[in-house]
C-alpha positions in Angstrom: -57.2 -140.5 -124.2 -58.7 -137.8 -126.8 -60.9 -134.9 -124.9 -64.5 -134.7 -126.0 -66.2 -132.0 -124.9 -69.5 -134.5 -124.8 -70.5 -136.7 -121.9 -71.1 -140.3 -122.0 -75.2 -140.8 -122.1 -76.7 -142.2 -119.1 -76.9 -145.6 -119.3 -80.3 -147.4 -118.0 -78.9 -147.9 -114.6 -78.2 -144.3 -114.6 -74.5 -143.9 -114.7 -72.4 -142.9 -117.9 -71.2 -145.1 -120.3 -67.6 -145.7 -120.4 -65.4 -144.7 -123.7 -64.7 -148.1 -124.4 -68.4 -148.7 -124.5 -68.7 -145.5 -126.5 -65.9 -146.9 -129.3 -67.4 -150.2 -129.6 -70.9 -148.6 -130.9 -68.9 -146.0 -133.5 -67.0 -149.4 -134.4 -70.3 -151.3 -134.7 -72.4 -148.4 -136.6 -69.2 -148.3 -138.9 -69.4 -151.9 -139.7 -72.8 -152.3 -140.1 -73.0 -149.3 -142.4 -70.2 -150.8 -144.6 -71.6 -153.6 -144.7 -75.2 -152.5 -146.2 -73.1 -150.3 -148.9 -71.5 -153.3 -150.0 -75.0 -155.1 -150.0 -73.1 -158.2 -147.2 -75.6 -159.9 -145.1 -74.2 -160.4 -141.7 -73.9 -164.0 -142.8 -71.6 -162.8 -146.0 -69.5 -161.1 -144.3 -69.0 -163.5 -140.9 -68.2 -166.1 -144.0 -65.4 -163.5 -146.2 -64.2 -162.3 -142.6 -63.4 -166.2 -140.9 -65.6 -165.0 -137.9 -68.4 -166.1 -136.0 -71.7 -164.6 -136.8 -72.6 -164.0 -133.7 -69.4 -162.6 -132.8 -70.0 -160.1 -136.2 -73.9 -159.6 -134.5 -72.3 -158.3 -131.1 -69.2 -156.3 -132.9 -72.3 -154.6 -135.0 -74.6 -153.7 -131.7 -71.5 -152.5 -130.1 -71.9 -154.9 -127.1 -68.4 -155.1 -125.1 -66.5 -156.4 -127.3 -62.9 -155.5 -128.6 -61.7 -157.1 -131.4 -58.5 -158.2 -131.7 -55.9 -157.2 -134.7 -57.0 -160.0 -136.9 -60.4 -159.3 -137.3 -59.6 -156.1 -137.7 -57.8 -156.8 -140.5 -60.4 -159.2 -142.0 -63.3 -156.9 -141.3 -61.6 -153.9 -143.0 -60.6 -156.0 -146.2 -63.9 -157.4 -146.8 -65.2 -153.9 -145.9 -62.5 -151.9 -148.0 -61.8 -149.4 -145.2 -58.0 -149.3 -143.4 -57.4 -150.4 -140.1 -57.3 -147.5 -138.7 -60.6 -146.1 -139.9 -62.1 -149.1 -137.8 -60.0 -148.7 -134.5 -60.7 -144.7 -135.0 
């Protein structure tokens, strides 16, 4: 686990949110913002990517979601990113 001298925000039901919860919506800001430089419609890039657009929709609003190593892979080659940068 990597330090961070930042807490979690509150969440509405006033605890904190949890890292993985903090990951998934730097993973989902990354891909959305990749996605509008690229000019991809959700739609586009479900479609390149072989995933489900509502799958894509929950991966962008960082809901609990972790995707597996394959859509990694798919997201950052239609995206142009490495791995890595996604899973950072």
């Amino acid at each position: 686990m990597v330090y961070s001298p930042y807490k979690a925000p509150v969440t509405r039901s006033g605890t904190r949110a949890k890292d993985h919860d903090l990951r998934a919506g730097v993973l989902g800001r990354l891909v959305r913002a990749r996605r509008k430089e690229r000019s991809l419609s959700q739609a586009d890039l479900a479609d390149r990517a072989g995933i489900d657009i509502a799958y894509l929709r929950r991966v962008e609003r960082g809901d609990d979601v972790a995707p597996g190593l394959l859509v990694m892979q798919a997201l950052s080659q239609e995206l142009d990113v490495c791995v890595g940068e996604l899973a950072a």
